[in-house]
TORDRENSE-269535 format. One record per atom (N, C-alpha, C): residue number from 0; residue in three letters; atom name; x, y, z. Coordinates in steps of 0.05 Angstrom, whole numbers, padded with zeros to 5 digits. Last residue first. Example, Ala and Ser with C-alpha at 12.3 -4.5 7.8 and 13.67 -1.06 7.14 Angstrom:
<rs>
+-----+------+------+--------+--------+--------+
! pos ! code ! site !     xx !     yy !     zz !
+-----+------+------+--------+--------+--------+
!   1 !  SER !    N !  00257 ! -00045 !  00142 !
!   1 !  SER !   CA !  00273 ! -00021 !  00143 !
!   1 !  SER !    C !  00258 !  00001 !  00157 !
!   0 !  ALA !    N !  00264 ! -00114 !  00156 !
!   0 !  ALA !   CA !  00246 ! -00090 !  00156 !
!   0 !  ALA !    C !  00264 ! -00066 !  00156 !
+-----+------+------+--------+--------+--------+
</rs>
This chain:
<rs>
+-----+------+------+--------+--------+--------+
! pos ! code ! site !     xx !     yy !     zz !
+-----+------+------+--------+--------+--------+
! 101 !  UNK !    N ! -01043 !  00265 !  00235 !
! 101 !  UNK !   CA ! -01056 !  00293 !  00225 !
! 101 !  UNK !    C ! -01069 !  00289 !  00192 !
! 100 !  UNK !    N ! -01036 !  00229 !  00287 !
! 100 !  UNK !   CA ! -01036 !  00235 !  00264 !
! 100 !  UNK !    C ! -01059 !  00260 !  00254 !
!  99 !  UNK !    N ! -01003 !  00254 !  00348 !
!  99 !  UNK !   CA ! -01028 !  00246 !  00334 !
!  99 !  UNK !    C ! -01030 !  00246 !  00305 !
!  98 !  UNK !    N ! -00960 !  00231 !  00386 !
!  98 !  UNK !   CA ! -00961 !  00251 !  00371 !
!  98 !  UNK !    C ! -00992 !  00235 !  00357 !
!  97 !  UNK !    N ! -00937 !  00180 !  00419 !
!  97 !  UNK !   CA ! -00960 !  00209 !  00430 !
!  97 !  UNK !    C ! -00968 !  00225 !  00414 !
!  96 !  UNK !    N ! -00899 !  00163 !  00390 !
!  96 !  UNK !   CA ! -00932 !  00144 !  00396 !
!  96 !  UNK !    C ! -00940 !  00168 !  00414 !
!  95 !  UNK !    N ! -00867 !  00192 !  00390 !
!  95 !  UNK !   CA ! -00873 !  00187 !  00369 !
!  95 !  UNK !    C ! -00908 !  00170 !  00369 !
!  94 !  UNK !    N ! -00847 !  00191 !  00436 !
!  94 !  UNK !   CA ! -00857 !  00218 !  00428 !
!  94 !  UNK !    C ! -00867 !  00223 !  00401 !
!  93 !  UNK !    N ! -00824 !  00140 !  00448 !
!  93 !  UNK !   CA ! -00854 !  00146 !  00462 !
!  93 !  UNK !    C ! -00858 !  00175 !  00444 !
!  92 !  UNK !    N ! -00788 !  00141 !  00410 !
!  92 !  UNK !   CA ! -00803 !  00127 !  00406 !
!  92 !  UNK !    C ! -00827 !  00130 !  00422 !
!  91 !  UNK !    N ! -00758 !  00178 !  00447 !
!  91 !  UNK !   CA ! -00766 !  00189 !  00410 !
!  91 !  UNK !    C ! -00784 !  00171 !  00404 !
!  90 !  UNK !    N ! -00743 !  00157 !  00486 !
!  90 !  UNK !   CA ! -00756 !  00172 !  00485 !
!  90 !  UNK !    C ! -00768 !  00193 !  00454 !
!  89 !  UNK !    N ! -00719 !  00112 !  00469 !
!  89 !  UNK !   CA ! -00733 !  00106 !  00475 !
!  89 !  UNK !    C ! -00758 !  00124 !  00477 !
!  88 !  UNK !    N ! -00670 !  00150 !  00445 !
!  88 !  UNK !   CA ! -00688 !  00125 !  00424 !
!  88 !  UNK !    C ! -00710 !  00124 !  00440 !
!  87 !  UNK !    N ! -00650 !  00164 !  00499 !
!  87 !  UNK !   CA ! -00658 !  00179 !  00478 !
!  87 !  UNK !    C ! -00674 !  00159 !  00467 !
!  86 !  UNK !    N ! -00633 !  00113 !  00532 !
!  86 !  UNK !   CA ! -00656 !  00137 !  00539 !
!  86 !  UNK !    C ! -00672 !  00157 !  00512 !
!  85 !  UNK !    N ! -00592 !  00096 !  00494 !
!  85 !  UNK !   CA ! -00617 !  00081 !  00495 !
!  85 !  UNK !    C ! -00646 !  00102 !  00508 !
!  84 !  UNK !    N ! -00559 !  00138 !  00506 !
!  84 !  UNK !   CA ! -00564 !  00133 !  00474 !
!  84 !  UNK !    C ! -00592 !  00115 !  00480 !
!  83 !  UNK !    N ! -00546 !  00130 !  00562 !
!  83 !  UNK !   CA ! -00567 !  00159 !  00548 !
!  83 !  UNK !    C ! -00571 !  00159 !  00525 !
!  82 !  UNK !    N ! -00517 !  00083 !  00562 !
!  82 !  UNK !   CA ! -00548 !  00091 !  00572 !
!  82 !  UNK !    C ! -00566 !  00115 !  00571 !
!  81 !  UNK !    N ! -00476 !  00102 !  00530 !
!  81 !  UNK !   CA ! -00491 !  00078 !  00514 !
!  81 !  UNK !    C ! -00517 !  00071 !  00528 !
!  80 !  UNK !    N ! -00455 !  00132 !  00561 !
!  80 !  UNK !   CA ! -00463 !  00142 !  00544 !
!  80 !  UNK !    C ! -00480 !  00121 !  00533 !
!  79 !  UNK !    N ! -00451 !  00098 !  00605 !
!  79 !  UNK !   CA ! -00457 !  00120 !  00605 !
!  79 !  UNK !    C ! -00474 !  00138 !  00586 !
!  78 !  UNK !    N ! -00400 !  00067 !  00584 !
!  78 !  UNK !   CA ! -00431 !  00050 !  00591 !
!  78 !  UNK !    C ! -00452 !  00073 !  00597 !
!  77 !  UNK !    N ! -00363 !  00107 !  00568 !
!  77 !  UNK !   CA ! -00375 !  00098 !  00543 !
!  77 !  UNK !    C ! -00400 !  00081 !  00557 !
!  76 !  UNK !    N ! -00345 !  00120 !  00615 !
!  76 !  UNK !   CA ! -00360 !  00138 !  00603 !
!  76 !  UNK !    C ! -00373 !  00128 !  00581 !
!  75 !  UNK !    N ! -00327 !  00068 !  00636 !
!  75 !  UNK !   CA ! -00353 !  00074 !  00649 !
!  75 !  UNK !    C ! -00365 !  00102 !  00636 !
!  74 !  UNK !    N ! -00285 !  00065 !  00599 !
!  74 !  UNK !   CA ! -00306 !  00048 !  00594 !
!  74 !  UNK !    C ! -00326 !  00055 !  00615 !
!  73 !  UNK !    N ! -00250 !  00109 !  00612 !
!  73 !  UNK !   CA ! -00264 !  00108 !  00584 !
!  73 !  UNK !    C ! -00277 !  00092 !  00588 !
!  72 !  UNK !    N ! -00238 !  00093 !  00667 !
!  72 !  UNK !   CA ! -00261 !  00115 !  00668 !
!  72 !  UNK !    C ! -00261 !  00117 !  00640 !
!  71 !  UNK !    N ! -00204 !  00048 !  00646 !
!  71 !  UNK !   CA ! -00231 !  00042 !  00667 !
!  71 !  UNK !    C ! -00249 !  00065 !  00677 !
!  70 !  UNK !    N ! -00164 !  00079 !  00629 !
!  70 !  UNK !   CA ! -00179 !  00051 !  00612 !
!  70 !  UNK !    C ! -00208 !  00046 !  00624 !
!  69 !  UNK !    N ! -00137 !  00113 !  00673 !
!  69 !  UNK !   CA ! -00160 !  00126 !  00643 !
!  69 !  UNK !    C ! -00171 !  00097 !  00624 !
!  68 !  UNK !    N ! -00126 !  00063 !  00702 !
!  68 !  UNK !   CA ! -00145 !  00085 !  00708 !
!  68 !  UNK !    C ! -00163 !  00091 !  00687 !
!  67 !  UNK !    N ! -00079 !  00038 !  00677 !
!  67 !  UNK !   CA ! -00104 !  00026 !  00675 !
!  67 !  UNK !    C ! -00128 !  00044 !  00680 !
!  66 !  UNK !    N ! -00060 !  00080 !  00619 !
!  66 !  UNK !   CA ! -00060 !  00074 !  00646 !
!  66 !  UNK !    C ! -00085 !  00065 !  00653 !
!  65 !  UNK !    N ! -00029 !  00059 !  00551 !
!  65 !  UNK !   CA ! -00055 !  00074 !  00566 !
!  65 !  UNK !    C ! -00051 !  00051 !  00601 !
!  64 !  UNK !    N !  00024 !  00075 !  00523 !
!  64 !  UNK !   CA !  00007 !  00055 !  00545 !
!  64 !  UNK !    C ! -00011 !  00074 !  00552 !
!  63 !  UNK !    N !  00012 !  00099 !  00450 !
!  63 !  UNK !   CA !  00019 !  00107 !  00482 !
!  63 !  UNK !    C !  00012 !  00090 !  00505 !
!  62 !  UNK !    N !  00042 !  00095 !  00399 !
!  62 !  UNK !   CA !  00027 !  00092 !  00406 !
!  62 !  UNK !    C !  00037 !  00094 !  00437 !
!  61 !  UNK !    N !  00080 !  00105 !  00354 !
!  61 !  UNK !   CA !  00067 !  00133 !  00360 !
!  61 !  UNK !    C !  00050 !  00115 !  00383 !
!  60 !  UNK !    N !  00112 !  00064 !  00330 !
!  60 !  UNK !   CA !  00124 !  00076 !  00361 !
!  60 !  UNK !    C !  00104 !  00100 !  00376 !
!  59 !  UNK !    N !  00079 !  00058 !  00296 !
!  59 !  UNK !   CA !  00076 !  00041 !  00318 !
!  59 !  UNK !    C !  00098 !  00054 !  00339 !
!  58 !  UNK !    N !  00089 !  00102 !  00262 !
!  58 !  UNK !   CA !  00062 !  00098 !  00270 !
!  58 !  UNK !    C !  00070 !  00078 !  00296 !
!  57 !  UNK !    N !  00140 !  00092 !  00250 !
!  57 !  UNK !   CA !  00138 !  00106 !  00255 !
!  57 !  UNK !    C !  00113 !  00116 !  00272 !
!  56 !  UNK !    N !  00132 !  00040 !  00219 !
!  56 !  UNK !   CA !  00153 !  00043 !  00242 !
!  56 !  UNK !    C !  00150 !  00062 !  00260 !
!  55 !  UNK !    N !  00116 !  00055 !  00172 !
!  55 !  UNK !   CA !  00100 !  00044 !  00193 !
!  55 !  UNK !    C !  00112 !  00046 !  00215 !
!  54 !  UNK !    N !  00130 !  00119 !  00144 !
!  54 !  UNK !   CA !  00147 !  00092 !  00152 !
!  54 !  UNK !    C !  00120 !  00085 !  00172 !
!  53 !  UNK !    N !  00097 !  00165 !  00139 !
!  53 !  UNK !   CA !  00105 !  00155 !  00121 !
!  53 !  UNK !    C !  00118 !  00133 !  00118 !
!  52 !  UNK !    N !  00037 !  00179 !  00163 !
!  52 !  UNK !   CA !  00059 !  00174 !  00175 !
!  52 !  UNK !    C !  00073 !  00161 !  00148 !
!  51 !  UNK !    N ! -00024 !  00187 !  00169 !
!  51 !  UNK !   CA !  00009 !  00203 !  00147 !
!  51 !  UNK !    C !  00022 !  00194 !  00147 !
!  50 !  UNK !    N ! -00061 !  00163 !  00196 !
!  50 !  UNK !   CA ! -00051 !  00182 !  00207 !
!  50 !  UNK !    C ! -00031 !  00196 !  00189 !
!  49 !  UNK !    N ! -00084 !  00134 !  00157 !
!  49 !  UNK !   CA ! -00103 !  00156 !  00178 !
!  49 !  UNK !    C ! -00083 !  00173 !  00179 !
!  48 !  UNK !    N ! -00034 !  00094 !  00150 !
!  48 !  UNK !   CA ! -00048 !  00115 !  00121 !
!  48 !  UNK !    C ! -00067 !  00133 !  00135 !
!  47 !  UNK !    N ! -00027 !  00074 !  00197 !
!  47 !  UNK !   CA ! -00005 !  00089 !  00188 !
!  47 !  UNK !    C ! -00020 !  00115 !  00166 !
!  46 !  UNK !    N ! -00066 !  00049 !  00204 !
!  46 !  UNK !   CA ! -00071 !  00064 !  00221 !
!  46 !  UNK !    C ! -00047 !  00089 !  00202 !
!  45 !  UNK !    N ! -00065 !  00010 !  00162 !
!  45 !  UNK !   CA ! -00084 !  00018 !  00161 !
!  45 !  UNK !    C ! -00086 !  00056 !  00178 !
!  44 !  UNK !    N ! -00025 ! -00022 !  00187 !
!  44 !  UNK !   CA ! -00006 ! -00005 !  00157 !
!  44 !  UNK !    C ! -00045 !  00015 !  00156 !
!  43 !  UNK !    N ! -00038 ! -00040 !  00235 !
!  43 !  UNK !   CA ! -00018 ! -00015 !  00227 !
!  43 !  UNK !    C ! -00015 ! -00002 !  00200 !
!  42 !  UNK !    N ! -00103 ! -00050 !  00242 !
!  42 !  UNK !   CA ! -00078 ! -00067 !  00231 !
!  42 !  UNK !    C ! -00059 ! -00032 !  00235 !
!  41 !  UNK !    N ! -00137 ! -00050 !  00294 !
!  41 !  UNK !   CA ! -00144 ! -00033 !  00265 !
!  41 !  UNK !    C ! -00117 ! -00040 !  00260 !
!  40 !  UNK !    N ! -00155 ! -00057 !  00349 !
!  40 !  UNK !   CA ! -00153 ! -00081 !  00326 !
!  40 !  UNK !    C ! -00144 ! -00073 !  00304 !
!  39 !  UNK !    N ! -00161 ! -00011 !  00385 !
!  39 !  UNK !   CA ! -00194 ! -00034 !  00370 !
!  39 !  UNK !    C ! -00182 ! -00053 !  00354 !
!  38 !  UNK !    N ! -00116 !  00000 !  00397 !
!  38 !  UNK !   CA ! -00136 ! -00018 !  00416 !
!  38 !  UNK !    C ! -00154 ! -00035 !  00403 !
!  37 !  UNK !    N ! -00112 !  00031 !  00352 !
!  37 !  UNK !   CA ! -00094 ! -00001 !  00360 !
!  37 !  UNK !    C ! -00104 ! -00015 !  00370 !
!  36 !  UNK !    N ! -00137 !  00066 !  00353 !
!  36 !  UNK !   CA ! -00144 !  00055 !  00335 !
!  36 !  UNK !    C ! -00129 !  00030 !  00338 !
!  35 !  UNK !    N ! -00122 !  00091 !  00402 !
!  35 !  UNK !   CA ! -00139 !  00082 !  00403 !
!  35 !  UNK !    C ! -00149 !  00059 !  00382 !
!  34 !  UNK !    N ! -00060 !  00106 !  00386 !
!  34 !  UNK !   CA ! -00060 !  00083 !  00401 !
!  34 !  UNK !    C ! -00095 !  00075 !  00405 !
!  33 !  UNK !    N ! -00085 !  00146 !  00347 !
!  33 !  UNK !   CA ! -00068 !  00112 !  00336 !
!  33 !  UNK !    C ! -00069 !  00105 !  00359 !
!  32 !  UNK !    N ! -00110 !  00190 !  00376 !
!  32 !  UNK !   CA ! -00118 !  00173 !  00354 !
!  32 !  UNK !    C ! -00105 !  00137 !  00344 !
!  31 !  UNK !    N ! -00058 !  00196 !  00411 !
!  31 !  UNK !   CA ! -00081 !  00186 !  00418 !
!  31 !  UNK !    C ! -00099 !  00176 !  00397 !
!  30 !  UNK !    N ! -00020 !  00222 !  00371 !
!  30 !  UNK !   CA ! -00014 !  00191 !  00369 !
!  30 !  UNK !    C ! -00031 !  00185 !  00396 !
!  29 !  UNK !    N ! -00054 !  00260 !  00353 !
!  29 !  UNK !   CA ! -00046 !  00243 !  00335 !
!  29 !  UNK !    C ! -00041 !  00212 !  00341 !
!  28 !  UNK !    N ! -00057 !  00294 !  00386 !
!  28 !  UNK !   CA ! -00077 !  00286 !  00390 !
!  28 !  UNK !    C ! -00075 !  00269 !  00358 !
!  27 !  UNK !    N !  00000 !  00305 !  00401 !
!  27 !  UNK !   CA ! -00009 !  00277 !  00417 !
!  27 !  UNK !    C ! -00036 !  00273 !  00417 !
!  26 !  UNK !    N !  00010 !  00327 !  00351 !
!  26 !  UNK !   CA !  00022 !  00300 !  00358 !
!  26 !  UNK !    C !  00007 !  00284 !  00378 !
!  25 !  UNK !    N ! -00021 !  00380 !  00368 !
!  25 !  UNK !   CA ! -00026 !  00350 !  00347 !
!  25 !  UNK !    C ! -00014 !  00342 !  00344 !
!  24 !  UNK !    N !  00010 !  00397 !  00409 !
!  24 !  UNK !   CA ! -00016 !  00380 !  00411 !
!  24 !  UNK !    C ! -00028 !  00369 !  00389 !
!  23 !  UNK !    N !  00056 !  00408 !  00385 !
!  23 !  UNK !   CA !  00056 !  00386 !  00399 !
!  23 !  UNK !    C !  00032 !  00379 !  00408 !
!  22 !  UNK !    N !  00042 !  00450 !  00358 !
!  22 !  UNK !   CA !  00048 !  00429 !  00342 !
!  22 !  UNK !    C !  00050 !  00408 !  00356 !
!  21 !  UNK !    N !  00021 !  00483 !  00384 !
!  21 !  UNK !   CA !  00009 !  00476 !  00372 !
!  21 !  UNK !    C !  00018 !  00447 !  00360 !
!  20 !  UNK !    N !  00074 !  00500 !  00408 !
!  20 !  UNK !   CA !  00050 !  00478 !  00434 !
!  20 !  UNK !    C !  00029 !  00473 !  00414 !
!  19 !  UNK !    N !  00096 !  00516 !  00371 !
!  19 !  UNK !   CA !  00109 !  00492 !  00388 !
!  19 !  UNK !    C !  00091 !  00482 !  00397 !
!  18 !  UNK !    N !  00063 !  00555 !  00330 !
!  18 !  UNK !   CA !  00079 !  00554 !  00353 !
!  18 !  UNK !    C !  00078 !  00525 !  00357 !
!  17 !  UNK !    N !  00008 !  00567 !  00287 !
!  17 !  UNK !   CA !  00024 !  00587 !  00307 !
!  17 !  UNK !    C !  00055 !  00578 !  00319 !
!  16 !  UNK !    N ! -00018 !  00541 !  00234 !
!  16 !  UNK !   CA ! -00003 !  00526 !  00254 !
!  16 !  UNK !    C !  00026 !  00554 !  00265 !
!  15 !  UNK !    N ! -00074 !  00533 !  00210 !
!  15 !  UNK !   CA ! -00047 !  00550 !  00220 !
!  15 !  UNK !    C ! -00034 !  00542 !  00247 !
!  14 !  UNK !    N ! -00109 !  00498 !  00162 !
!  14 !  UNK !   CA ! -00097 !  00492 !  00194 !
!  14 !  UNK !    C ! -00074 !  00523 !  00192 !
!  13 !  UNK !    N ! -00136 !  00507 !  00122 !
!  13 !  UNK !   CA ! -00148 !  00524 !  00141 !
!  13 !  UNK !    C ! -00129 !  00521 !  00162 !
!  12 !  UNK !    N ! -00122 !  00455 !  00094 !
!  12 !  UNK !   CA ! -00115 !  00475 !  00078 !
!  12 !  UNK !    C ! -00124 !  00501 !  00098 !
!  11 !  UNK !    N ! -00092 !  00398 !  00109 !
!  11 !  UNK !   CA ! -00110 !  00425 !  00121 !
!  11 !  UNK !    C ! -00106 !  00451 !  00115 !
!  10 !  UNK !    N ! -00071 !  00381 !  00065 !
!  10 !  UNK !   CA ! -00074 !  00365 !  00085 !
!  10 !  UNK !    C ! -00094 !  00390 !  00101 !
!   9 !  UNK !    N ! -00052 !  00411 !  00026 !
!   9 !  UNK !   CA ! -00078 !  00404 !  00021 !
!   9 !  UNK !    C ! -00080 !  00378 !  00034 !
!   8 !  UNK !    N ! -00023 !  00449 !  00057 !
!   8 !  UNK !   CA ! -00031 !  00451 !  00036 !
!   8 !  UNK !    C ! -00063 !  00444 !  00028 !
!   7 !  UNK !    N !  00027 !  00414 !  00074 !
!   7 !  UNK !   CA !  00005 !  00430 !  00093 !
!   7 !  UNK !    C ! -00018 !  00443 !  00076 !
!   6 !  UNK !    N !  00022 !  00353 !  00040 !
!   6 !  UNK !   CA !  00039 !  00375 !  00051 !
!   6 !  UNK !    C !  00018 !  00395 !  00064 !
!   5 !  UNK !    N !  00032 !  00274 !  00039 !
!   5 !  UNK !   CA !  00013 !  00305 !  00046 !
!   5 !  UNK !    C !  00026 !  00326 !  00051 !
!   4 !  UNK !    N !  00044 !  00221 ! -00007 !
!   4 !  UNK !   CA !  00050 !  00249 !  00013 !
!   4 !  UNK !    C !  00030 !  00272 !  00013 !
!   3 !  UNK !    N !  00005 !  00172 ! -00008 !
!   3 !  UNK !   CA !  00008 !  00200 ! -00013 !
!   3 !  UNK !    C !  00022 !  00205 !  00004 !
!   2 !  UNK !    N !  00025 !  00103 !  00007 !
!   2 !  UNK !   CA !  00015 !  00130 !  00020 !
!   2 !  UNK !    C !  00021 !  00150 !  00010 !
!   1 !  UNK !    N !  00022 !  00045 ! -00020 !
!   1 !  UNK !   CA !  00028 !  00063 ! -00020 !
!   1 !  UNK !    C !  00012 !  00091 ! -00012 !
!   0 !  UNK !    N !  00017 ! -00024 !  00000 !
!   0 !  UNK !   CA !  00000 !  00000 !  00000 !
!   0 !  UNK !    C !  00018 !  00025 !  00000 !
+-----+------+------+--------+--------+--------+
</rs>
């Protein structure tokens, strides 16, 4: 699989990129993207082409141990969310059987 090169251009043609701390927070909101996409399974050469990266090598060092903590408050925000996703539906479906045809 060969990867385009991207240049700033017409990788984000709106991004300005000010300063150091800009640039370092998209790195690490780069290589949070890849280590999540790791977690789920998503092959490297796959994660590599998301992210740019032009050596795979390069993608897999991008990834970060995640601490057990933040592993175990992402999965009680995601059971959280996956009970206000069902609240909703449920409540579109009663607001649907109250409405009267017209």
């Amino acid at each position: 699989m060969t990867i385009p090169k991207l240049n700033s251009v017409n990788f984000a043609p709106n991004l300005v990129v000010v300063g150091r701390s800009d640039v370092e927070m998209l790195a690490r909101l780069s290589s949070g993207l890849a280590t999540n996409l790791h977690e789920l399974g998503v092959p490297d050469i796959v994660i590599q082409a998301i992210i740019r990266h032009e050596k795979v090598n390069t993608t897999q060092r991008s990834y970060t141990s995640a601490v057990p903590e933040v592993v175990t408050a992402m999965k009680r925000l995601e059971a959280q969310i996956a009970v206000q996703q069902e609240k909703l539906k449920r409540f579109g479906k009663l607001k649907k059987q109250n409405e009267k045809p017209t």
